[in-house]
N, C-alpha and C positions, 0 to 999 in steps of 0.2 A: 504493500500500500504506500512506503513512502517512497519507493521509486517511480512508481504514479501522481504521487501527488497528492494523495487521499485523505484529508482528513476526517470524516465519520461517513459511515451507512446507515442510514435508516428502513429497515421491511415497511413493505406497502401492507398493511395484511385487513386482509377482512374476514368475519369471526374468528376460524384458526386456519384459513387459509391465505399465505404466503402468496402475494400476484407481484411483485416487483420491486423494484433495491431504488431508494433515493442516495445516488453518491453526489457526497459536496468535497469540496479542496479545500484547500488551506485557508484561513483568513489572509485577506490582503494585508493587516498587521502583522501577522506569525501568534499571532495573541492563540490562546486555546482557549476553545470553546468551551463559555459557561453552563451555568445549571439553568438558568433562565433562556439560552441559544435553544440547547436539549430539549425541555421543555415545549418550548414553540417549535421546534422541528416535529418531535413526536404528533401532536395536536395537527400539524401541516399533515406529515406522511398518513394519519388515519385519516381526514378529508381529503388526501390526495387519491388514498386505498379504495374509498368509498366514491367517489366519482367516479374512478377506474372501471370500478365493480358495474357500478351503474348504467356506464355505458357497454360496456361489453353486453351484459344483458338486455339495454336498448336494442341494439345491434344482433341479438339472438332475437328479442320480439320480431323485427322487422322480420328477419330469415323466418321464422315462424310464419309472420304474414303473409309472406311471398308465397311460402309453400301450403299454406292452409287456403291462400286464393288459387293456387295453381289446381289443387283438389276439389275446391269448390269451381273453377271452368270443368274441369275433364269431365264430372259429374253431369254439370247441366249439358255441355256437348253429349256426355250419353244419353241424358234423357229425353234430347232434343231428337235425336239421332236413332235412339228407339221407337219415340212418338213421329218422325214422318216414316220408320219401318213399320209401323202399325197402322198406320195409314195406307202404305203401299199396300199390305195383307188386307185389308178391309177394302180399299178400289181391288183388287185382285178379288179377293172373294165374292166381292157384289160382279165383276165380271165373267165368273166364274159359274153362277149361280145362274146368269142370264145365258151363257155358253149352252150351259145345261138344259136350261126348261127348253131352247129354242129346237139345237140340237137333236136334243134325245125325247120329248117331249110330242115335238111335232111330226116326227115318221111314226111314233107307236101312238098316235092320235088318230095317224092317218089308217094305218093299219087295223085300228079296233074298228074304225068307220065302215074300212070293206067287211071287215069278218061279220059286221053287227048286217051290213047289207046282201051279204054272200047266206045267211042264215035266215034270212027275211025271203029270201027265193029273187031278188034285187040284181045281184050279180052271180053272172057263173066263175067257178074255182079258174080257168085258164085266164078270165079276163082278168083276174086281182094276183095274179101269179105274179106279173109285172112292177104292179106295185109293191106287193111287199117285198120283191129280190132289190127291189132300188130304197125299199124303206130300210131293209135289213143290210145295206150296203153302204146309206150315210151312216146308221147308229157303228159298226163295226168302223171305219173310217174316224169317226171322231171317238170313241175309247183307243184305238189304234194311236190317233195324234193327243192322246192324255197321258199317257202309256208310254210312248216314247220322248213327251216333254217330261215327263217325273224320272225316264232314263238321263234324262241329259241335263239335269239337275246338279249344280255343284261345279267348283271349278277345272275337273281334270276328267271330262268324259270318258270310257271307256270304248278307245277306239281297235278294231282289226284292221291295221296298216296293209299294204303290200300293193306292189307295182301294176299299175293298170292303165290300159288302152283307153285314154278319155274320149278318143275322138268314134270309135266305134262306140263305147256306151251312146254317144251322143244320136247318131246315126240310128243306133237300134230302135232308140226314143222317138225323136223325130218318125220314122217308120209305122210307128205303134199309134204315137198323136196323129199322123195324117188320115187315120181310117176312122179317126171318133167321129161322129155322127155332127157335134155343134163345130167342127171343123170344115165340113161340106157343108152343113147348111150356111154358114158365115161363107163360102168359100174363100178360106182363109190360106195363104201360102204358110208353109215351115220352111225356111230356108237355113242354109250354111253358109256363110261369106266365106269364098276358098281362102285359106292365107296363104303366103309368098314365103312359106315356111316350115318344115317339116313337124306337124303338131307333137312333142313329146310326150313319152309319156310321165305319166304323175305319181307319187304315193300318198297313196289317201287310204281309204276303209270304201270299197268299192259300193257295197249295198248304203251306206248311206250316203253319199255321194250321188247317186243314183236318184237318191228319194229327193234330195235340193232340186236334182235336174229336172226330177219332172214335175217336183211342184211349182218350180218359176215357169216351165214352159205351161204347166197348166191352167197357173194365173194368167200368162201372157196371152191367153187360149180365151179364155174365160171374161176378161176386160177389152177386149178387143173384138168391135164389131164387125170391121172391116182393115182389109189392107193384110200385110203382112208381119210374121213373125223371125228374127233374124238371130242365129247363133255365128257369133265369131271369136276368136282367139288370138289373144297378144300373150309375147314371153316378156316377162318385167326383170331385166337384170340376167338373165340366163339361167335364175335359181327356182322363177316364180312363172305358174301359167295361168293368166288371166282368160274367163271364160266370160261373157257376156250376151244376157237372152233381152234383146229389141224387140222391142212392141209397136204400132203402131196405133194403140189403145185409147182408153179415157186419160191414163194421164197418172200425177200425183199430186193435189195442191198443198199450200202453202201449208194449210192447218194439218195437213196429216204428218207434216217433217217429221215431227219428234213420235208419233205412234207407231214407223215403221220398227216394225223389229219387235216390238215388246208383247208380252204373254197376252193373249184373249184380246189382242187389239184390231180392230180393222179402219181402213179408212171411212170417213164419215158417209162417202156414197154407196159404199160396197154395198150394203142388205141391199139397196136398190135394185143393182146391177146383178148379183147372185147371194140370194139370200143363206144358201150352204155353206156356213165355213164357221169353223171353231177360232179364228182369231190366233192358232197356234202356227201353223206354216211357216211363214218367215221368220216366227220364236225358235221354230224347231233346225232350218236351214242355219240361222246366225251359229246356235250351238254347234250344230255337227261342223261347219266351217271352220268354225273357230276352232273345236278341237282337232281336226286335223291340217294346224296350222295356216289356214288363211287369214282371210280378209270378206266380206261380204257387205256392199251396199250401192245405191242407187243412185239415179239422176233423172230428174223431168224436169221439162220447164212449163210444168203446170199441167189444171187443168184440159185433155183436150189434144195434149200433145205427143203423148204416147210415155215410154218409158224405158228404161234401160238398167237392167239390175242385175250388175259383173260379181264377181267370187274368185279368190288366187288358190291355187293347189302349188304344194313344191313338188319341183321337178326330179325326179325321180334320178340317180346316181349311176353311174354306169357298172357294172359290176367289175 
């Protein structure tokens, strides 16, 4: 100490805890420090110790605060954040519920109607044969697309990958759509834009790849009164194959943007146009897409103008 300089320490201390050293030097006379210096030093170092004390503990309140408001956000963001999830399950449910009665509801309404007339002597068994094979063919068709949206539920679908010829599925389809009945009566073309390009092939999950293909070409089928239907093919980068089903249809307006894609949704004309659809199709399409790594969506310019709704598959590796 006196090769420092030091002439007394005083402890900071509060109850019997020790927080800090008040070191003083020498007096500028050399004089030693009295009983009266000691005295008021002591009295200083305990309202020094207790300011100390107090601010430290300020300084822990604050921390306290910080983190007690930080708990009190997360909290409200969850319950913020669960209350519009509950919301979205309650629009879902009430969509769901209309899905339902419309769906399933209206072909076995239809169906009791013949049997109650087929029993009345009203119609013969061959004439309602018809009916109920198309009644019992929406109801199977939409448990089919409930079925396979609660499959594709979650973020890692389970896909069966492996190498396949897109451009023959495509052709077989086309093939298949050209002989439907509302295809001649519309006399509607399916065409293929040849490309300037050897179509490669892709890896996907071939059976549901399939099922996207033919439900855009079935809608493009379906909204489209006249004119034609066009499939063509761009490679994005050498890695990605871009597929695209043209329409020369009704269209997409402005207010349906944001209902493209989402569960039980259709656009606001649709009942008009075809009253048959469970609102899950393009629910169903985004999923399967997405799980076997694409991309999936649209373009119109409007009502009126037709439509255009491309999907990327990767391009499959050479062995």
């Amino acid at each position: 100490m006196k090769d420092k300089k030091i002439g007394i320490c005083l402890p900071l201390v509060v109850g019997k805890k020790m927080t800090g050293l008040i070191v003083l030097g020498e007096k500028n006379s050399r004089n030693p420090y009295t009983k009266e210096d000691l005295e008021l030093l002591v009295v200083l170092s305990k309202q020094a110790g207790i300011a100390i004390e107090n601010a430290r503990q300020y300084e822990q309140i604050q921390d306290f605060g910080k983190m007690l408001q930080s708990k009190v956000d997360e909290q409200v963001k969850d319950i913020k954040e669960k209350n519009e999830h509950l919301q979205e399950l309650l629009i879902m449910r009430s969509d769901f519920l209309k899905v339902i009665s419309h769906q399933l509801n209206t072909p076995l309404s239809i169906i009791r109607g013949y049997l109650s007339m087929m029993k009345e002597g009203d119609y013969k068994a061959e004439e309602a044969l018809p009916v109920f094979a198309m009644g019992m063919y929406r109801i199977i068709n939409t448990v089919n697309d409930f079925c396979e949206a609660y499959k594709l539920e979650g973020e890692n679908p389970v896909m069966s990958f492996q190498k396949t010829n897109i451009e023959g599925m495509v052709k077989e389809i086309i093939k298949e759509k050209s002989g439907m009945g509302e295809v001649k009566d519309k006399k509607l073309k399916i065409l293929i834009k040849k490309p300037g390009f050897r179509v490669p092939t892709v890896y996907c999950d071939p059976e549901r790849i399939k099922r996207v293909l033919e439900s855009l070409i079935d809608n493009a089928i379906v909204y489209t009164e006249k004119g034609f239907i066009e499939i063509s093919y761009e490679v994005i980068g050498k890695s990605m194959l871009k597929i695209s089903i043209m329409d020369t249809g009704c269209g997409i307006s402005l207010a349906d943007k944001d209902r493209m894609f989402q569960k039980f949704s259709r656009g606001i004309k649709a009942p008009s146009i075809h009253q048959n659809g469970s609102g899950l199709g393009l629910y169903i399409a985004k999923k399967i897409i997405e799980g076997n790594g694409g991309e999936i969506w649209y373009e119109s310019e409007g009502e009126g103008m037709g439509s255009i709704f491309s999907f990327t598959l990767k391009v499959a590796g050479k062995d």
